[in-house]
C-alpha positions as CSV (number, residue, x, y, z in Angstrom):
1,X,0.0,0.0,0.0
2,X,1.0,3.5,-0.2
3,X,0.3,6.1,1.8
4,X,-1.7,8.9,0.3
5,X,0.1,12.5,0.2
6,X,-3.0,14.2,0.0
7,X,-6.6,14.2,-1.9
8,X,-9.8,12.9,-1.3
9,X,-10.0,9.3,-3.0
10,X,-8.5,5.9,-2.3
11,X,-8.2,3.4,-5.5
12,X,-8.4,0.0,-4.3
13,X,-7.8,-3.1,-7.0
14,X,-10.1,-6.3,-5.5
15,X,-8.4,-9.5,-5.3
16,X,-8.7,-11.6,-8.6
17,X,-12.6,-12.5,-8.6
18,X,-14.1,-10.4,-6.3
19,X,-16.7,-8.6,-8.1
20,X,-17.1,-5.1,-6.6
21,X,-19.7,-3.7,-9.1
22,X,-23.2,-2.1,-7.4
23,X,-25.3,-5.3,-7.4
24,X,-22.6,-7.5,-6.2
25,X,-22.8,-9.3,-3.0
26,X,-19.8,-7.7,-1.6
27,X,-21.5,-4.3,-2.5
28,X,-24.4,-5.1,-0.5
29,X,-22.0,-6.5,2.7
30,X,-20.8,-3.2,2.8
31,X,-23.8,-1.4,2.8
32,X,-25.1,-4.0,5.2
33,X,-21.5,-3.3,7.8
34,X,-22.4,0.3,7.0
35,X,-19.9,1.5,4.6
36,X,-20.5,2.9,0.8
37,X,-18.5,3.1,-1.3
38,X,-18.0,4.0,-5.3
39,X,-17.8,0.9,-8.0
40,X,-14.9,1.8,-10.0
41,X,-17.3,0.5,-12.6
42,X,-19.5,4.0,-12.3
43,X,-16.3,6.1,-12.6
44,X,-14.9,4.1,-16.2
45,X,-16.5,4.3,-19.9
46,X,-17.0,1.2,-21.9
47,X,-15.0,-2.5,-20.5
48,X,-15.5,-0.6,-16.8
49,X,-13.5,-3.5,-14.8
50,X,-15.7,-5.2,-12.1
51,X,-13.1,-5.3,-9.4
52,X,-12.2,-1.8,-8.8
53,X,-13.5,0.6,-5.5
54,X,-13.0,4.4,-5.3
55,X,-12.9,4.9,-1.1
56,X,-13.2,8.8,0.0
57,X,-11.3,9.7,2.8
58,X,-12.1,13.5,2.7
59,X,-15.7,14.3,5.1
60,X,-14.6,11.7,8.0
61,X,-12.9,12.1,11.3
62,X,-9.9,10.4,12.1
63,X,-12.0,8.2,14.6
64,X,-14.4,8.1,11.8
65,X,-12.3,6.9,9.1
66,X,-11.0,4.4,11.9
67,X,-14.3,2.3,12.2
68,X,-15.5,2.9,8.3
69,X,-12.1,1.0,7.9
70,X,-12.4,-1.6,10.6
71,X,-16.0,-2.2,8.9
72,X,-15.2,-2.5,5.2
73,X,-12.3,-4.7,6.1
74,X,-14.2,-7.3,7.9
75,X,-16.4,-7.5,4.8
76,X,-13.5,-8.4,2.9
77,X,-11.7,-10.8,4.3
78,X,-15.5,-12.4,4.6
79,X,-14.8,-12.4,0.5
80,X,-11.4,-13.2,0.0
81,X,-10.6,-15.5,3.1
């Protein structure tokens, strides 16, 4: 990982067959835990990929940001073992 220098969004690549898209499963985990976030598939054109997430880390707290994190990474290791 690398640390961001500044900005307001996160890229994250899924692992290999984790389909992030807005009707996935894992989608609707997070929203369950939650925690929204963007499908990379809403921010591409055509051949959007299906494993990419766009995280914003700009209108949280640092206690905030904390738990939203805590929460969307329990989903996923629920998805990826």
């Amino acid at each position: 990982w690398e640390q961001p220098a500044g900005g307001l969004y996160l890229w994250l690549t899924a692992p290999a067959g984790l389909d992030t898209r807005l009707d996935s499963e894992f989608c609707h985990a997070c929203v369950e835990a939650g925690v929204l976030y963007v499908p990379g598939e809403l921010c591409f054109g055509d051949d959007a990929p299906t494993d990419t997430i766009r995280l914003s880390f700009g209108v949280l707290g640092a206690s905030q940001l904390q738990e939203a994190a805590r929460r969307f990474a329990s989903v996923a290791r629920e998805y990826t073992g």
